[in-house]
N, C-alpha and C positions, 0 to 999 in steps of 0.2 A: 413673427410668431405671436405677438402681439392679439392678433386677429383671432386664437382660438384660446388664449390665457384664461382661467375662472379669473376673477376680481376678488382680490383679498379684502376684509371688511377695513373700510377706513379708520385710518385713527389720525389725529384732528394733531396738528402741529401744534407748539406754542405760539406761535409767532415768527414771522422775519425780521430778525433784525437788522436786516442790513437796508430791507423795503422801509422801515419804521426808521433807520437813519436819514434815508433820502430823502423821506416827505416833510421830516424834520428841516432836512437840510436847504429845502426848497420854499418851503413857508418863511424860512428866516431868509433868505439871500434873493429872493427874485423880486425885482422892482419893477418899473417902469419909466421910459425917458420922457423928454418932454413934450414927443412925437406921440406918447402911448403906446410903442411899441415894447416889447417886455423883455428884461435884460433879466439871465438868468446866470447861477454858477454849476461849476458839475463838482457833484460830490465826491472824492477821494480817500480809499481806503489805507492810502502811504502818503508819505512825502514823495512830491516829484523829484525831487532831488536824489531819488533810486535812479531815476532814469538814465541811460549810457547816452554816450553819442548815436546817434539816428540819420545824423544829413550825409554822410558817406554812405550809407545802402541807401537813401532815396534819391543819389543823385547815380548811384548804380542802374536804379530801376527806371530812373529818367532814361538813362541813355541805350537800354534794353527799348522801352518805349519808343523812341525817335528811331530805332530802325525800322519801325514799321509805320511809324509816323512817313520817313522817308520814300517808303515804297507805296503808298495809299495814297494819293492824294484828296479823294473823298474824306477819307480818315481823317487824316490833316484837319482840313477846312471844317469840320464840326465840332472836332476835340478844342480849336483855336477859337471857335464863333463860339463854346460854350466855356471856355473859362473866362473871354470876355466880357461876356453877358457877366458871370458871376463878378467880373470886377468893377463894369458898367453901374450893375446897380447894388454897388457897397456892399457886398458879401465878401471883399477879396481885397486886403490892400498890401500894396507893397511893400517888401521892409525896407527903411531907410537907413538905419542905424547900424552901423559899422560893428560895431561889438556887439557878440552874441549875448544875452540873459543867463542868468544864471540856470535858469530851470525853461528848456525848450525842448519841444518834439518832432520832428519832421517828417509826415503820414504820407506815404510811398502813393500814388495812384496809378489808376488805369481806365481805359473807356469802355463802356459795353455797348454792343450793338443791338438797336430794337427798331428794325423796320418797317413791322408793322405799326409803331407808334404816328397819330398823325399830328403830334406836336414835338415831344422830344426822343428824338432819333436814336442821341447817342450821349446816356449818360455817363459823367466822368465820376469813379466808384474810389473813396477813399479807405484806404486798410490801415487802421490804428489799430491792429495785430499785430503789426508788422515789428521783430524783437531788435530793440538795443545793445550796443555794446556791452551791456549786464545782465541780457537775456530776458529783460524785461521791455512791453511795451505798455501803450499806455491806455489801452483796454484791460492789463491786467490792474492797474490800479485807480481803474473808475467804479466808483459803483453804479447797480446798473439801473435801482429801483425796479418796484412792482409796475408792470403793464397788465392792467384787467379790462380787457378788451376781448368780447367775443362775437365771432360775425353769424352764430347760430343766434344769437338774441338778438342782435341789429339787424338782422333776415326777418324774423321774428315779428317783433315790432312794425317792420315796415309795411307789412300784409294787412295793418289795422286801417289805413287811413283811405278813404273811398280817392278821394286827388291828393296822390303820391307825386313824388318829385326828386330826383339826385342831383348833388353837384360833389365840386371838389374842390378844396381848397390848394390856389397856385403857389407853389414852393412854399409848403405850410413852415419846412425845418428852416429853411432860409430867411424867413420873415421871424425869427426870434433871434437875439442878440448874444453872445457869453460875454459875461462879463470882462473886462481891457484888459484886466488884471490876470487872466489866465487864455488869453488868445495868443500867445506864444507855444502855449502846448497843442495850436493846429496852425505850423507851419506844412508848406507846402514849398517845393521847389519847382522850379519852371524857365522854359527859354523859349526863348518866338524862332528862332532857328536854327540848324545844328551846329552850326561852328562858336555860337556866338554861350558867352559866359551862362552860365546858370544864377537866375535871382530867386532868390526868398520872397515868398509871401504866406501872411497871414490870413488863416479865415477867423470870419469875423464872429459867422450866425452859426446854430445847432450843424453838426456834421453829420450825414449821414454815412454810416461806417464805424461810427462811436460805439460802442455797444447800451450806452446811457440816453443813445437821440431816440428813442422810442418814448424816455418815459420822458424824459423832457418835453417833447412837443405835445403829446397827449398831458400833460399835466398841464401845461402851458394855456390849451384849450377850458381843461377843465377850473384853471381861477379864472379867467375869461367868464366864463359862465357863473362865473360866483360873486365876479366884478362888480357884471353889467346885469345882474335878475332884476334888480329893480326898473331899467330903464329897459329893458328886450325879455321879458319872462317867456316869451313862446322862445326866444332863440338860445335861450338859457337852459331850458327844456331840450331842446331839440341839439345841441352840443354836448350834453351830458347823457344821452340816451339813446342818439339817434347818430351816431357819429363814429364810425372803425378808422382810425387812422386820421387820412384827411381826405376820407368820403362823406358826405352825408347821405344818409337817406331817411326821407323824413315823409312828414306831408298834414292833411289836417282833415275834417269832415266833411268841411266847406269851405269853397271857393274863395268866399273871401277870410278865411282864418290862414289859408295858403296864402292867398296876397301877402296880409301883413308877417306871417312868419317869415317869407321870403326878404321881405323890408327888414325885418329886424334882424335876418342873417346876415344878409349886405351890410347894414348898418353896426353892428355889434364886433363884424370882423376888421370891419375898416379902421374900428376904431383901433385896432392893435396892430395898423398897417398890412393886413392882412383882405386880401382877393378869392372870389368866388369865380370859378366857370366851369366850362361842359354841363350844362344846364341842360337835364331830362325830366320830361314827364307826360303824365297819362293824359296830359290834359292842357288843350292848344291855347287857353284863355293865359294860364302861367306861364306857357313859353311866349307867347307875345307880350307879355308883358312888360314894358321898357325897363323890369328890373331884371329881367333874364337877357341881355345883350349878347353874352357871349353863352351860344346854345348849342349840344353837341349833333344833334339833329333838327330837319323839319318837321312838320307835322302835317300830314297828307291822308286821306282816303288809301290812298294809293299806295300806301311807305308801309314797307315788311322790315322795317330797321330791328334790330335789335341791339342793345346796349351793355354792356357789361357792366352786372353792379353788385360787388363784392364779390366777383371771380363767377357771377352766374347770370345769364343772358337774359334779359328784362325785354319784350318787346311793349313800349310804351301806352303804341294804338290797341292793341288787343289786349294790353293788361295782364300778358300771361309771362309766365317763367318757362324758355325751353333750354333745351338743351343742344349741344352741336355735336358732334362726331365724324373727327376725324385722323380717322386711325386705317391705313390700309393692311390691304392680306398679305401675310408669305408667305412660302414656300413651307420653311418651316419656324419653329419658334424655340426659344431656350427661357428656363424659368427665370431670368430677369426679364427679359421683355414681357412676360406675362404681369408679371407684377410691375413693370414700367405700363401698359395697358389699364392694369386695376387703379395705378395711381395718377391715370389722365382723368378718370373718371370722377367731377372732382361736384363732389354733393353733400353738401352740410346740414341739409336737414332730413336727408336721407328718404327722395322721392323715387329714387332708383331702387332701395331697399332689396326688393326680393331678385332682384338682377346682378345687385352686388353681391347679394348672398351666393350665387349659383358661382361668379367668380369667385368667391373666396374659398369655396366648399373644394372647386377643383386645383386653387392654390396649396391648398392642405394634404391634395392628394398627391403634389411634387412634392411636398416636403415627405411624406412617408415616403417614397420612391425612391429619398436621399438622392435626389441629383443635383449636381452642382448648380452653378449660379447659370453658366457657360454650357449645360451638355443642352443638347435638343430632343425635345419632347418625342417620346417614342407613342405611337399607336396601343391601346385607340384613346390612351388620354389628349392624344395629337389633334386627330378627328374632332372629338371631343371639343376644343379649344378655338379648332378654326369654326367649327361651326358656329360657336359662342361667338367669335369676332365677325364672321358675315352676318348676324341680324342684330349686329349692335347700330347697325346703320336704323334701324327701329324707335332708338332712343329717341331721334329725331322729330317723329310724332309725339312724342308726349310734349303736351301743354296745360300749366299748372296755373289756374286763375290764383292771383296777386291776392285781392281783396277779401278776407274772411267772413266780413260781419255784410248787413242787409244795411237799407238806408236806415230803415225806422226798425229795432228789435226790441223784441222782449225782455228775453234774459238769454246766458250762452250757460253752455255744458260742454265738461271737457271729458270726453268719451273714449279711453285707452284699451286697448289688446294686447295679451301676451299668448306665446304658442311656443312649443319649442318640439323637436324632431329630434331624431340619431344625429343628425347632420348640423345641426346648429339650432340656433334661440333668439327672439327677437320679440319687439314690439312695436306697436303703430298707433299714434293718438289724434283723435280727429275733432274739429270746433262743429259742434252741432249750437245752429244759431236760430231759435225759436224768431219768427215775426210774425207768427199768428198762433193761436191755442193749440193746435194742433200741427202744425206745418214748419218745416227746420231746412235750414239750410245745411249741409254738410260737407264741409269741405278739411282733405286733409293734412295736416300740421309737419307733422316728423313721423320719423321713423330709427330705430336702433337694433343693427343685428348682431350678433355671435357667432363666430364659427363654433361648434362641440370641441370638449378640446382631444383631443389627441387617447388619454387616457380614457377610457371607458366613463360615464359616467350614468346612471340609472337617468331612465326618464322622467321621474316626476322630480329630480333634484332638480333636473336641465330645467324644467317644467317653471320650478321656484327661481332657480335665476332668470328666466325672461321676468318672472313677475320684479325682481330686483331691479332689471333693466327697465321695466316700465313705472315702478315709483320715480325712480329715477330723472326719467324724461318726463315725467310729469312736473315734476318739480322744478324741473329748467324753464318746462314750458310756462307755467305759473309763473316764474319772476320774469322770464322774458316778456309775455304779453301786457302784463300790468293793467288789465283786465279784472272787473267786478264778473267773478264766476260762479254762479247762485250753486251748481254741482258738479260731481267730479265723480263718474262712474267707469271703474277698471272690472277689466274681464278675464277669463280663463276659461279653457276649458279641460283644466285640471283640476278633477274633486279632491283631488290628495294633496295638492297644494292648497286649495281650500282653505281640507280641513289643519292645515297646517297655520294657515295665517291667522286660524281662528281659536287658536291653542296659545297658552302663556309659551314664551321664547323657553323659560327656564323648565320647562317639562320634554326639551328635546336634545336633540343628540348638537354637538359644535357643531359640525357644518350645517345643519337646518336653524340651528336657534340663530347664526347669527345673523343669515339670511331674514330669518323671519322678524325678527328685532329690528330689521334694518325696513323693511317692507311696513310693519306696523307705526314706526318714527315717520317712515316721510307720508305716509297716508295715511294719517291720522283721522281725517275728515271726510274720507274717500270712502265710497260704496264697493263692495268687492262680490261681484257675480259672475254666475256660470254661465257661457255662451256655447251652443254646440258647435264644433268641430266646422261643419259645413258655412257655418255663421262669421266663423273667427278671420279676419285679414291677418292676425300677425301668423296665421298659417302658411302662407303665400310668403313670410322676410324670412319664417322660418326651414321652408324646405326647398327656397330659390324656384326662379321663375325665367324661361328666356326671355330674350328684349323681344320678342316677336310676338308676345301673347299678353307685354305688361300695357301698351298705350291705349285699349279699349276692353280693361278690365276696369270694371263698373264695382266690385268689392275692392279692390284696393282703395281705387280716388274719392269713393261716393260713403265705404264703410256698408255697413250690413243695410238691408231694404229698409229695417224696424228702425233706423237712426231717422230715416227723413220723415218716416210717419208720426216724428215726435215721440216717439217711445224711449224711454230710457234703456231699458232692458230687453231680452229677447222672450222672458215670459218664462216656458216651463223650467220645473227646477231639474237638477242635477241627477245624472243618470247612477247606475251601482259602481263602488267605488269599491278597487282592490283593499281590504281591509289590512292584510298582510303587510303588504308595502308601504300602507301608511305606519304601520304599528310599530315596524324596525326600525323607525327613526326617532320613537319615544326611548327617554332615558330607563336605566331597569327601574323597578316598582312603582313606573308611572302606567294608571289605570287609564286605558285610551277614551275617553268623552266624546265622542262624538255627534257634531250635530244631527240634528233628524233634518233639518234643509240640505245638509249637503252629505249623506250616507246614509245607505239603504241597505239592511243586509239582506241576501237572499239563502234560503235554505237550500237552494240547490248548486252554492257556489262551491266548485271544490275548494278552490282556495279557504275560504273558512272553515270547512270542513277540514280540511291538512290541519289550519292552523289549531283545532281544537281537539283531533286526533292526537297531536303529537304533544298536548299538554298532558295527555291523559297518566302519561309515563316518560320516565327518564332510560327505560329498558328497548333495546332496538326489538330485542323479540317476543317484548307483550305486546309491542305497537304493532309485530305483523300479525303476530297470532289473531289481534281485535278485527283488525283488518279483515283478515283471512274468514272470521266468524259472520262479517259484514257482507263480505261477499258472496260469502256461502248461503246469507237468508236473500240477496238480491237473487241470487241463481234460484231459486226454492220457488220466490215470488212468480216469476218469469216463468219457470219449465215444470211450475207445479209437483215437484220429485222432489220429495222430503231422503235428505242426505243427514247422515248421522255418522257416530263414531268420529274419532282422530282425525286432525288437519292432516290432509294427505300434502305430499312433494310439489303434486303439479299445484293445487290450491295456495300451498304458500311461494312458489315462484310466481303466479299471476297476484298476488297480492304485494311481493316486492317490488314486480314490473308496474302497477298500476302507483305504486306511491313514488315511484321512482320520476313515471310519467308524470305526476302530478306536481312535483318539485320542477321538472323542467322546465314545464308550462309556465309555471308560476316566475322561474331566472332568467332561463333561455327564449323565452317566445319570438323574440327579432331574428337570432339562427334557426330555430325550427319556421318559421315561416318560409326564409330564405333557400333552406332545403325542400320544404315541400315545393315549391315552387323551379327547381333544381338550378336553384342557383348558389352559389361559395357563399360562405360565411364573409362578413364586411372585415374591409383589413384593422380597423380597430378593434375589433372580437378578440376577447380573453380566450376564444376557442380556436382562433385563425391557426395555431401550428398542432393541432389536435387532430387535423383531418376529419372531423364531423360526421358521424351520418345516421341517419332514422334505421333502425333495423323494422322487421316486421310488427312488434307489439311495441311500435312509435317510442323507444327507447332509444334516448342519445348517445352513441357510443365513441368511442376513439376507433378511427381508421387507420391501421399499423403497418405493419412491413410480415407480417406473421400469419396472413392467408394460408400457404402451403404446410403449416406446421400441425403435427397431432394434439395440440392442445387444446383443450376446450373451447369451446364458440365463447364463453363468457373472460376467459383470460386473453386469447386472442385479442379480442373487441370488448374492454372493459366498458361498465358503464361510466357516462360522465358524470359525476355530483358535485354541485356547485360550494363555493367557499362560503363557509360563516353561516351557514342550514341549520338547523337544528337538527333534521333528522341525519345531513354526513356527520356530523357529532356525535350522535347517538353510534352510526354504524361504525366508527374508529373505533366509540370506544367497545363495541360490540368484539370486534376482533383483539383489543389489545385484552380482555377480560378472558377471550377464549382461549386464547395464546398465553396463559398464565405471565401477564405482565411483564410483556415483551417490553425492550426499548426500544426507538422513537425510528431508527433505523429498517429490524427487523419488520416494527409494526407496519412501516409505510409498503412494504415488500409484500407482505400478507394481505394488506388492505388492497394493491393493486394487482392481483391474482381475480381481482373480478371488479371491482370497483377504482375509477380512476378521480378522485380529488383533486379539483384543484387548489393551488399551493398546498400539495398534500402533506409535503415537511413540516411545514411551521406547523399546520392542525395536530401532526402526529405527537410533533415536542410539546406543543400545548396539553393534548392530553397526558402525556405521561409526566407529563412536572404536574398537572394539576391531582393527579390520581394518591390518594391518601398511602394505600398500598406501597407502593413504589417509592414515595417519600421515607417511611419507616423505615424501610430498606434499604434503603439507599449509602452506600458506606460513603463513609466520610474520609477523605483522600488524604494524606497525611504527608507533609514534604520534610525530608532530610535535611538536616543541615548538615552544610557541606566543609570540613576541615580546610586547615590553612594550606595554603598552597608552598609547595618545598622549596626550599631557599634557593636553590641553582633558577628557579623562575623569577624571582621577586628581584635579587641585586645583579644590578648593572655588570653589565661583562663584555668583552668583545665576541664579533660572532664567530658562530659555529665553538667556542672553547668546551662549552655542553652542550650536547647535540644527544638525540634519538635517532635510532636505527631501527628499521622496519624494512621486510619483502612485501610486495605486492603482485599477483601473476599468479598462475602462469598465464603468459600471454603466447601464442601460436604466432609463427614469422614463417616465410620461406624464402630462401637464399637464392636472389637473381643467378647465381654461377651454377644452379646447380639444374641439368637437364629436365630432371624427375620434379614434379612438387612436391616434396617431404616435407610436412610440417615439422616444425621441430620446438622446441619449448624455451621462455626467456622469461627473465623474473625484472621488477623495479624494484633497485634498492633504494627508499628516502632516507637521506638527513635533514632533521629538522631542529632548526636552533631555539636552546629553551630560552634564550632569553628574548630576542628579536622576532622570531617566528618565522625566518628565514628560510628556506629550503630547501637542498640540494637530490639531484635525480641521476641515479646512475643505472644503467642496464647492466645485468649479468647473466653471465648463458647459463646457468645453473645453479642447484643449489648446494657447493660442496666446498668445503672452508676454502680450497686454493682460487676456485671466485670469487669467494668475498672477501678474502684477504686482498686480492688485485683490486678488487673494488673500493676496498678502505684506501689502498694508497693513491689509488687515481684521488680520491676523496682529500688525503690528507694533503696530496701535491697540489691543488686547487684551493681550498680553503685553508691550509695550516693543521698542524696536530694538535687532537680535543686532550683538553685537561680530565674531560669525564664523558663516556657513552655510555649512555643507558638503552637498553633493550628488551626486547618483552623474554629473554633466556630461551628461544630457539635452539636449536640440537646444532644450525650451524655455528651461532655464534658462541654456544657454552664450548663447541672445540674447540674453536680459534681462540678463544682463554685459556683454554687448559693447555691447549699447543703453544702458545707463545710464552 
């Protein structure tokens, strides 16, 4: 759900303490040997001395292991060739020592297979999750430090260099050391065959499996680089910035600045006994060069290689980034594979954008559907889906040039778009890279979308969150590139969001201000202009796109025509902007300022019109009557017949239906459109269980079950008026004033005899708590205090000794023996105990002392004889007193 969530405004941590212990703990304990290779310790948040016994479940899961060891002999010969290797070259040594330490842990393993791999097959995966005899392992008491590593920046960056290049560092975790002193806490068990005893061994170097070798080996790089700046500064550079894990991707301007950086990676790793290979790049002079030996490709005319580099397909020779796909059809689908589908799609700087959008959009509409994880997609969202997977094969085509900048440039501009729909919200920021006064290169960056969420939300709010999501991404993009950016021009083609980012934050309502607070903080230095609609790309992430139509769309990859003619902007200013919609987002007695660059009012807007009408009065029937006077002189103008005398019936219903009209337009326009065009209201519509529909004079009414009845056309098919209006306000209170200050019940009853609100309740309780009238009025409720309660309840007794009597009935039976159904009459007599609460039930056929006398004794022969019965003095029970 994630996918369609609004973004709450950030609020900034104090800090990690536990990230600020490690880096602590790693500044003071990591050394280096005499090799230079770097001995490190793992930080701990307990005494190991919590830890249980651990070698009995690892020599369980040994011997679970060897039966499949047994049956595999592939299996076998790899899992043996690579723990070898690991002991061959001093990652793994044996334990000698006959008695165990005091504080040891023994991490359970297993192999995983990867066949496509064409060097290591079948890695052997350690689980130091794995729980103790105490319940604890020894992932719970490592800590884990900060990992700040992200492959949208190291993507980023690598797009800058004309001769790019990747490699990888060979068993980067395995080439750093733990210190002697705590290599006991990665025992391992192991045997060469099944019969034969199980030994002990210890690893030596970072484990992967630890929940701490992440930050270890990345921290390990990064004093590397802090080492060695003085003697390797391009490689010092280029490990700290150009480095996810143990990939690099790196590169330089020129030929020979790549030579030597490559020299000083070789050189700077080696010195921490550490290897480079799979050696890629754009460029055949690097790969031949005797320091790239070990190369993951050739370099040919000929060669459509492509290479994987940070999960996304690099082909070398053509410099481009594509994509693969491959996902087949079936038959049919259930919403996990649809979202197993969306999550192969695997794109971090978001060049798919409006094709991911169109999947997420129809993700959203299985979630309304509420089907399970497991049901299968029913028609025609079915349809729908498969069609979406048969021109995914499209993706294909697309190919995203590598390299951003020109050899020789000017200056760069970072040129952002945001757009948002009913259906979601996004933005797209493209590098326009000037090399001549007039002439830019444009090529584009990232992308980031939204699905809408769920809950309805107006469109120029959606409007302002894409603008949120494009500060956002701008700011990423900024520190990722590390680029001198002379400008930074963000667009919209919303004038209400506009005029909102161009308003102080503290003159609007909380959900705009703190959007807008947040938007004005990170774009601080940023140009913020109007682009039309037709002009905008982030319109294409915003309302989804098939794969069939995105790989030679010239707006998305290229951005609008005016980018590459060097133009910053699109030119003319902003078209008229709903005034209304802007205005309900200002706090009360803020006076609306509007710029004159971005609002234009027009005198023939109704909407300004309504909104100045219905200031005129706080009265629902001066507002119609003014109305009604208006309309009377437009008629006059028109058909030239001077009308005089009293507002007639029919003149004041065409002037309730046209203000009526005039509100709909202004809330509803996405459902009125949708009916004019005879299509249902969207299933997120505040309207979808109203049944919707345009009568004759374009009035929104509720669609009922009340066609066949004599009631009026207008109670049958009430009107719709929207929550939080000012004129449904006006007409609530219109009725609860007519109705002599009805309450909040009655009112809602009266009010929907022709008019249907919605959440008409709470408007109704709202007006009658706020109406002065009704407050005076209003009595003041007054509660009884309630006496002590009688002693037979309050002190302990055995049951049933006080007891109450009570009939219940009559209840109707009829007796299986008897031919005829004669109903006949039977009563429930209760005893109920005062002091336990106990309760006894007895039937009796009537009501005349010699039953309930029979019925006291069934009673007393069951429970014992009461010391006290109380009863409410019934005529049966005051005989049975007075007779006994």
């Amino acid at each position: 759900k994630q996918f369609w969530e609004i973004e709450s405004v950030d609020v900034k941590s104090t800090g990690d303490t536990e990230a600020s212990l490690c880096e602590d703990h790693f500044v003071r304990t990591h050394k280096r040997n005499e090799e230079g290779r770097y001995v490190v310790s793992m930080a701990l948040s307990r005494d190991p001395s919590c830890l249980g016994n651990s070698k009995d479940m690892a020599v369980r899961q040994l011997n679970s292991l060897w039966k499949r060891l047994s049956r595999d002999s592939e299996y076998f010969s790899l899992y043996t060739d690579f723990l070898r290797e690991y002991e061959d070259l001093g990652h793994l040594e044996r334990v000698v020592e006959s008695s165990e330490p005091p504080t040891q842990y023994y991490i359970p393993h297993h192999g995983v297979l990867r066949p496509d791999k064409l060097t290591t097959k079948l890695r052997v995966v350690f689980n130091a999750s794995s729980p103790t005899t105490t319940g604890i392992s020894l992932n719970d008491i490592l800590m884990k430090g900060d990992v700040i590593e992200d492959v949208f920046q190291t993507i980023s960056r690598f797009r800058r260099h004309k001769f790019a290049f990747t490699t990888d560092i060979q068993k980067m975790y395995r080439q750093i050391l733990i210190d002697p002193d705590q290599q006991d806490l990665q025992r391992i068990v192991w045997k060469m065959e099944p019969n034969t005893e199980v030994s002990a061994y210890r690893l030596k170097t970072v484990t992967y499996g630890m929940s701490n070798a992440p930050f270890l080996a990345i921290r390990t790089l990064q004093q590397l680089a802090e080492d060695e700046k003085s003697r390797f500064p391009l490689a010092s550079e280029a490990l700290l910035h150009y480095t996810y894990m143990d990939d690099i991707v790196s590169g330089a301007p020129d030929l020979k600045t790549a030579r030597r950086l490559q020299s000083q990676l070789r050189d700077a790793l080696q010195s921490c006994g550490m290897a480079l290979h799979k050696w890629s790049s754009n460029s055949p002079e690097l790969l031949n060069s005797s320091l790239s030996t070990d190369v993951e490709h050739s370099f040919s005319v000929d060669t459509d290689l492509s290479v994987k580099t940070l999960g996304i397909s690099w082909k070398p020779f053509q410099d481009r980034f594509v994509f693969k796909v491959s996902i087949s059809m079936k038959p049919s689908y259930t919403k996990r594979e649809v979202l197993s589908v969306i999550a192969r799609l695997y794109d971090p700087l978001g060049f798919l954008g409006p094709v991911l959008t169109k999947a997420k959009v129809l993700l959203q509409r299985l979630w309304q559907l509420r089907l399970d994880w497991d049901d299968v997609l029913r028609n025609p969202i079915a349809d729908e889906w498969k069609e979406f997977v048969a021109t995914m094969k499209y993706i294909e085509k697309v190919k995203i040039t590598r390299f951003i900048l020109t050899d020789t440039w000017l200056r760069i501009v970072l040129q952002g778009f945001a757009d948002a729909s009913e259906a979601a919200y996004g933005a797209v920021v493209y590098l326009q890279c000037f090399y001549q006064s007039n002439n830019a290169k444009v090529t584009i960056l990232a992308s980031k979308s939204r699905v809408a969420p769920i809950r309805v939300i107006s469109i120029p709010r959606l409007e302002l969150c894409a603008c949120v999501l494009l500060a956002q991404l701008v700011q990423k993009i900024r520190s990722s590139l590390r680029l001198e950016i002379s400008d930074i021009v963000l667009h919209t083609d919303s004038t209400i969001a506009l005029a909102w980012l161009k308003m102080p934050a503290n003159h609007l309502k909380t959900f705009i201000a703190n959007r807008v607070s947040k938007v004005q903080r990170l774009t601080e230095n940023c140009c913020w202009t109007h682009v039309p609609s037709p002009l905008n790309p982030a319109d294409l992430v915003s309302r989804g796109l098939s794969p069939r139509d995105l790989p030679e769309l010239k707006l998305w990859w290229s951005g609008p025509s005016f980018l590459e003619r060097g133009e910053l902007s699109s030119g003319p200013g902003p078209p008229l902007m709903n005034e209304s919609e802007y205005s309900c987002e200002l706090k009360n007695g803020v006076v609306p300022e509007l710029p004159i660059s971005s609002i234009c009012v027009s005198t023939n807007c109704d909407l300004s019109f309504l909104s100045d009408l219905l200031c005129m009065s706080n009265s629902y029937v001066k507002i119609l009557r003014i109305f009604s006077y208006v309309l009377r002189f437009v008629n006059v103008i028109k058909s030239n017949v001077i009308v005089s005398g009293p507002l007639s019936a029919s003149e004041l219903n065409q002037a309730e239906n046209r203000l009526i009209g005039m509100v709909k337009g202004e809330v509803f326009s996405a459902e009125i459109r949708n009916l004019q065009c005879n299509k249902g209201v969207l299933p997120n519509s505040k309207l979808r269980n109203l049944n919707p529909f345009l009568d004759s004079d374009g009035v929104l009414r509720v669609g009922g079950r009340l066609g066949n009845s004599d009631l009026p056309y207008v109670t049958k098919y009430p009107a719709i008026l929207p929550n939080r209006h000012k004129l449904t306000n006006q007409i609530i209170v219109y009725f609860h004033l007519k109705n002599l200050h009805i309450g909040a019940s009655s009112l809602l009853h009266c009010v929907r005899e022709r008019f249907w609100p919605l959440n008409g309740r709470s408007l109704c309780r709202k007006i009658v708590y706020e109406c002065i009238v009704c407050f005076k009025a209003r009595p003041i409720v007054t509660s009884q205090l309630m006496g002590n309660l009688p002693r037979d309840r309050v002190v302990p007794d055995y049951p049933f000794n006080c007891s109450g009597v009570d009939f219940c009935g009559p209840f109707m039976i009829r007796y299986r023996n008897q031919r005829k159904g004669v109903l006949h009459k039977m009563y429930i007599c209760i005893f109920v105990c005062f002091v336990s609460k106990a309760f006894h039930i007895e039937i009796v056929s009537d009501l005349t002392s010699e039953a309930f006398i029979a019925t006291l004794k069934r009673f007393f022969g069951r429970r014992g004889k009461c010391a006290k019965l109380h009863s409410d003095n019934g005529k049966t029970f005051c005989w049975c007193k007075s007779g006994n």
